[in-house]
N, C-alpha and C positions, 0 to 999 in steps of 0.2 A: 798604795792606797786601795781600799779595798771598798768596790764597787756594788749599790746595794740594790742594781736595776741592770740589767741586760740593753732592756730599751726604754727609752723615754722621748716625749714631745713635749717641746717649747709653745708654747701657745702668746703669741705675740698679740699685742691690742693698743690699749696708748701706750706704748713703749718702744718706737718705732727706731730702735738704735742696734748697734752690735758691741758695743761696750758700756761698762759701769751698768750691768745689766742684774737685779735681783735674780730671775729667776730664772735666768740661762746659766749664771754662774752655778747654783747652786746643781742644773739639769746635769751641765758636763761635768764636776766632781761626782755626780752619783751614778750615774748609767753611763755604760760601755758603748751604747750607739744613742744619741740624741737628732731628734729627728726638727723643726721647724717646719711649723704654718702662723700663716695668716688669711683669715679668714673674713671678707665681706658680707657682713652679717645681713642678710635680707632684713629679718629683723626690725630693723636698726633703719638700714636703706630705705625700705617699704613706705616708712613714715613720713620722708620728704618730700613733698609738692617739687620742690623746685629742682627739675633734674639736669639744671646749670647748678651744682653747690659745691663753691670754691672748696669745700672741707672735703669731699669727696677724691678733688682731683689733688687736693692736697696730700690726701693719705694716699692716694695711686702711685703720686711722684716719691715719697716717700718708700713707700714699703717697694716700689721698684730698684730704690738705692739700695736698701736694705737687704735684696736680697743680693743683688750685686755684694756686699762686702760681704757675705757669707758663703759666697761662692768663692772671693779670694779667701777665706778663711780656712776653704778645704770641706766646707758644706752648701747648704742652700736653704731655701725657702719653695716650703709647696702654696699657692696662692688659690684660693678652693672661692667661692660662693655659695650663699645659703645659710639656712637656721644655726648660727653656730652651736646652741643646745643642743642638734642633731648630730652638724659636721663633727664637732671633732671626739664624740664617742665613738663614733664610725670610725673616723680615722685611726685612731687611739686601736681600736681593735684591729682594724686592718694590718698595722703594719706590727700589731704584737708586743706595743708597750705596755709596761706593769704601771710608768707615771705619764702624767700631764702637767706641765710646770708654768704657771702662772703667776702674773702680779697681780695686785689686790684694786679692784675695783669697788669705789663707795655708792654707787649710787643704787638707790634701790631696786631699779630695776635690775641692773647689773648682777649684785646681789643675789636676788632671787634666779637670773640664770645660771650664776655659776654655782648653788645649793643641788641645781635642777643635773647639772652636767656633772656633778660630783655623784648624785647617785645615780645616775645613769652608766658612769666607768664604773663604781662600785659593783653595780651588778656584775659587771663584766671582767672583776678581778682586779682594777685597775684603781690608782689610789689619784685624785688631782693636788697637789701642793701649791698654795697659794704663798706670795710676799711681798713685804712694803716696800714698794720702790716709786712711787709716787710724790709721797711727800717725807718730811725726817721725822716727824712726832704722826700718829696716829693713834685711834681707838683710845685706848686709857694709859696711853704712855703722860700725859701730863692731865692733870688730874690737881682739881682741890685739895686741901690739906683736910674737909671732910671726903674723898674721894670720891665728887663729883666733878661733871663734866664743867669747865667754864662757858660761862655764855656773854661774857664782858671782854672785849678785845686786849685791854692795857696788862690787867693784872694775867693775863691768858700769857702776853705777851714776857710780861718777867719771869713766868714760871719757863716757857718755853727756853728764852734766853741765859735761864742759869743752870737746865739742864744740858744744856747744846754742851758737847764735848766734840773731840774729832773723831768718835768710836763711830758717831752717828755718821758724819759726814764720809767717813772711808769709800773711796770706792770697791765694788765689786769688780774683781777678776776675772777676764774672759779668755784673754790671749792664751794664758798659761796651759789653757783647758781644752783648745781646739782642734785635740787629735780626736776626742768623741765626735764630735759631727760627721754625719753622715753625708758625703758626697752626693749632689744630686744632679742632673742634665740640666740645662741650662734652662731657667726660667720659662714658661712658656706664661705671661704676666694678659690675664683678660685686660682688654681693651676698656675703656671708660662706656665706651655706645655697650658690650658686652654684659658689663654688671645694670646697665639700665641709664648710665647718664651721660651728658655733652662736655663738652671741652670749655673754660670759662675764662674771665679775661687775668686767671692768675697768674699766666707768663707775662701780659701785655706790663701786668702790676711790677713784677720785677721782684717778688716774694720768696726770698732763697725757699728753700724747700730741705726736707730729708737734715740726714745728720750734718753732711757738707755745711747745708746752708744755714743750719743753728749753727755750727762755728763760727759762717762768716758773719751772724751777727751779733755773737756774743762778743768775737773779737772786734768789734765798730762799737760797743757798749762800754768793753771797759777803759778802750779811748778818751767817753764821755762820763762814766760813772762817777768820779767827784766830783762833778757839776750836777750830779742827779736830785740832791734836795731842793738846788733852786730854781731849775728848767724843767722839773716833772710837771709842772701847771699847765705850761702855755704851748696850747697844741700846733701852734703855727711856728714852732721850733721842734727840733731835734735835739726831746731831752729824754724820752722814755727806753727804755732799753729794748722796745719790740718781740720782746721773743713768748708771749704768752698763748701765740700759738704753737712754739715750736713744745713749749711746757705740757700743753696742752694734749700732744701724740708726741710726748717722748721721747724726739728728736737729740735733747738731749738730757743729762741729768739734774735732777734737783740736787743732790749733794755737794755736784762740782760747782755749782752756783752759790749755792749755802758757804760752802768751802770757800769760795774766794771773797764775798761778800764779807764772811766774820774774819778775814785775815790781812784785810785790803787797810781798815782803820781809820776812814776818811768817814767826815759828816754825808757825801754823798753815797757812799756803800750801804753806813749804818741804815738811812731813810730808803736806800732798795732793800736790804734785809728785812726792815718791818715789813714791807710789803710781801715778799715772800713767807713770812709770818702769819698774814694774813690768810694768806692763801690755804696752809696748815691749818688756822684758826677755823674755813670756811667748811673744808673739811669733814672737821671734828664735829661742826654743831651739826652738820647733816647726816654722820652716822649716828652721832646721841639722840637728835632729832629729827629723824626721818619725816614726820610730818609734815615739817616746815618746803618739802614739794609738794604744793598745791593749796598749803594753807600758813598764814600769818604765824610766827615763831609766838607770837604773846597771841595764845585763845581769845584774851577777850577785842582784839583789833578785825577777827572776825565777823563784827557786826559789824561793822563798818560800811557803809554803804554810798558808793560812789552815782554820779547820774549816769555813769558811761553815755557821755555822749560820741554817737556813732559817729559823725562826721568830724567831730574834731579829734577823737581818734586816727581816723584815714587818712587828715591833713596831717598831723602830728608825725606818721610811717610816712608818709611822701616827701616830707621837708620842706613845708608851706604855712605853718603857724605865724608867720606874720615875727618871730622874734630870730633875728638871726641867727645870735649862737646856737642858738636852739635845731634849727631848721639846717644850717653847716655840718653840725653833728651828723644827722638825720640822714643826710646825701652822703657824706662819707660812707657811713654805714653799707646804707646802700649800693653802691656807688662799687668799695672795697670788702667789704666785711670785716672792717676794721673801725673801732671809735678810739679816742683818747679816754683815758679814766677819769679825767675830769670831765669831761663831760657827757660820760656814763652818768653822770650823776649829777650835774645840771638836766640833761634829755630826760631822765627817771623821774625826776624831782617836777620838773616841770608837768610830764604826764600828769603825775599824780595830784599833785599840788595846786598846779595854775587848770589844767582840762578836766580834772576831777576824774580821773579813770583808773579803772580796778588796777592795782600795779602789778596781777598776773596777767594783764592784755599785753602791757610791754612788755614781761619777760619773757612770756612765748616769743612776744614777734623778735627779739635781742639772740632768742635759742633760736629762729630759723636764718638770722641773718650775720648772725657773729665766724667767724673764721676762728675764734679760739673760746666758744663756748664752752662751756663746763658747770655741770648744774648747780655744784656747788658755790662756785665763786659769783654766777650771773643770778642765781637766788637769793646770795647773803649781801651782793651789792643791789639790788633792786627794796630787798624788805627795809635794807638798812635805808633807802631814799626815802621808801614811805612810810618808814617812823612804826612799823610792824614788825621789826625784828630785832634781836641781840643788840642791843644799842643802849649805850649809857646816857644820849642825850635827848632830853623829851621832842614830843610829837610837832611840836610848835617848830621845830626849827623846817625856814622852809625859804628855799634858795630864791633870790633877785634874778631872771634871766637877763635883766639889761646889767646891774653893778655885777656880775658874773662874768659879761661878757668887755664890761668895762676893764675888770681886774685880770683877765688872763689870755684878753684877745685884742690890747687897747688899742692897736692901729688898724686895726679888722683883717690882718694877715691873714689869720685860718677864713673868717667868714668869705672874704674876697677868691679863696681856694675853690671854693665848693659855691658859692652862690656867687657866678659872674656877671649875673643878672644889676647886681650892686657894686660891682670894679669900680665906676666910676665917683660913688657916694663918697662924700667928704669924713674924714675920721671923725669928726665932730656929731654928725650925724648914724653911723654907720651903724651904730649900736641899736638905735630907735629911729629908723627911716624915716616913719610916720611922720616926723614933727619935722620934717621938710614940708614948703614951702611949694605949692605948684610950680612958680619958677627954679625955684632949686631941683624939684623932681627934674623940670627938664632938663636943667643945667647938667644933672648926671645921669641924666640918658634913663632915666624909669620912672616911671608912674606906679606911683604906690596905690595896691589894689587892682592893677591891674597890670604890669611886669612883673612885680612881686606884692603878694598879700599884705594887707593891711592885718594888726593883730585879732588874733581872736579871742581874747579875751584881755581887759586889764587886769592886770597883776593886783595893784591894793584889792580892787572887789572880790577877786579867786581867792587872794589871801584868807581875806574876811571869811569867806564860802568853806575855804577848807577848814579854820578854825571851829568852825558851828559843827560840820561832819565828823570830826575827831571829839570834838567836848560831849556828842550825841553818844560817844559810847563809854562815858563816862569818866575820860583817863585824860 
């Protein structure tokens, strides 16, 4: 085989694996020496207040495995900090590659830096190559039959599903290709205090990490996966597959996921597959619709105007609104940087709905506190709570935080997890504290209102409030 590069570098980022790799497979079929970095983007880093951020120590533990199996691989990982639009032109030139091989980042910023580092090695003789490994459909691979982008999930959804083949799903080759790697000394991996941040309570969490640890829970998924349509609801069970962070830094692959989900044949695989569907779906409207970070997918929701009130915002991030499932969520989050997807979307709904707040104050605060944020999936689940985005069903629709919490937490299991404050409340009450009785308060050890909050708002009058806000802009 006839080699069309001397030298080239891998430029690793959410991809944090050493097989079923796009654009390492593609590095070591074309160049004779293949070099790896990963690079801690200051960038990126700069931006976070909080320099406890589990994602942080997430990706350390990670790209520390990472380089480990590349060192048994018979190569390594260079691990650098700073601009990566600056690092890895430099690098790129230092060590005298013709390429830089990458996977395809959607987000706009993203984007625009890697437009910024392609001509930056262009000047310098050097070509970057980018590829999809992220998700299986991207850019205009699925497409209207006027070939436009979709923005309705269902029929997005058929088209996606009757193009899926197993061309899409194959994995990419790594092993075969491991003589190009370039041997390197052993790690010498910056410290966490080094790059700027602290150590957080992700070990105490017990959170596998790296490629290892997406196996060990992929393999505990598909244990549970035919049970997955009728346990993905109720968060105080073990029915969700948990790996949306490991999806998230590409720990491991989307294709082998895809791959087992369309061949597994169960009611519970088919309802994880939509879901990863979705995921694609979320994608896709964010590079069609780049706007839609930072503003309403339908212009005219735009006008919209919420009271944002500031305190029941505060209360709403603390986990103190007086409604439990609500406030359970909230401490999770907190707590792990982990929510259930259900009640991503009870907590959204409720912001926006019941407190009347702008639904880009949650999604910030959802992008500073998530462990598997991603701006497309945590934009197209937020617009879609507040009836602002790609959604086939009208504005009106607007979630019950107590029948919510009746229907997917009815013995108070998750609430009782997160707010101990209420262990002792009778299930009959659990849901709506409030309508206890002083002597019932005492009876289970709390006083409402003052062990835990009375609500902040009733729900029929919020109702009412949000319908008048949304009819106000005519839709």
């Amino acid at each position: 085989m006839v080699k069309r590069y001397e030298t080239a570098l891998v430029w690793f980022r959410r991809d944090l694996r050493n097989h079923d790799h796009a654009a390492l497979h593609h590095a070591l079929k074309d160049a004779k020496q293949v070099h790896c970095v990963f690079v801690f983007d200051t960038e990126i880093l700069d931006l976070l207040e909080d320099r406890q951020d589990r994602r942080v120590e997430f990706i350390w533990l990670s790209v520390k495995e990472l380089a480990q199996s590349l060192e048994e691989m018979g190569g390594g990982l260079q691990v650098l900090a700073g601009r990566a639009r600056e690092v890895i032109p430099a690098l790129a030139e230092k060590l005298g590659a013709q390429a830089v091989y990458a996977n395809h980042d959607y987000e706009p910023i993203a984007k625009e830096r890697d437009a910024e580092v392609a001509g930056s090695l262009g000047q310098r003789g050097c070509v970057l190559h980018s590829y999809k490994d992220h998700v299986i459909f991207e850019k205009d691979e699925v497409l209207t039959q006027a070939s436009r982008p979709y923005t309705v999930f269902t029929p997005y959804k058929r088209a996606w599903l009757a193009k899926l083949d197993p061309f899409y799903c194959k994995a990419y080759p790594v092993d075969a290709y491991r003589d190009a790697l370039v041997r390197k000394r052993p790690l010498q991996l910056p410290s966490l205090e080094q790059i700027g941040f602290r150590p957080t309570n992700l070990r105490q969490m017990k959170l596998p990490t790296g490629m290892t640890g997406a196996r060990q829970m992929f393999q505990d998924f598909l244990g549970r996966i035919d049970g997955y349509g009728e346990r993905r609801n109720y968060p105080g069970i073990r029915g969700v597959s948990y790996l949306s962070v490991h999806l998230r830094f590409g720990t491991l692959s989307i294709r082998e996921l895809v791959r087992t989900a369309a061949s597994a044949q169960t009611a519970g695989a088919d309802t994880w597959l939509s879901e990863l569907v979705w995921r694609d779906f979320y994608f896709g409207i964010l590079h069609h619709f780049p706007h839609v970070a930072g503003h309403a997918f339908k212009p005219d929701f735009e006008a919209l105007r919420f009271p944002n009130p500031k305190a029941h915002f505060a209360a709403w991030c603390e986990g103190r609104t007086g409604f439990p499932l609500v406030d359970a969520a909230m401490r999770q989050l907190n707590e792990t940087g982990y929510m259930h997807n259900r009640l991503r979307m009870v907590a959204a709904s409720f912001l926006v709905k019941d407190l009347h707040v702008d639904w880009r104050w949650g999604e910030a605060y959802f992008a500073r506190k998530l462990n598997d944020f991603d701006l497309a999936a945590n934009n197209g689940g937020w617009q879609w709570s507040a009836s602002t985005g790609c959604d086939a069903q009208p504005w009106f629709r607007i979630f019950n935080p107590v029948t919510q919490s009746q229907t997917f937490d009815a013995q108070g299991r998750f609430i009782r997890m997160y707010l101990p404050e209420l262990a002792g409340v009778d299930e009959k009450f659990i849901h709506q504290p409030w309508n206890m009785t002083v002597d019932e308060q005492r009876a289970a050890g709390v006083e409402i209102g003052n062990d835990y909050p009375a609500p902040l708002v009733d729900h029929a009058v919020a109702r009412k409030r949000t319908l008048e806000i949304y009819a106000a802009v005519g839709k």
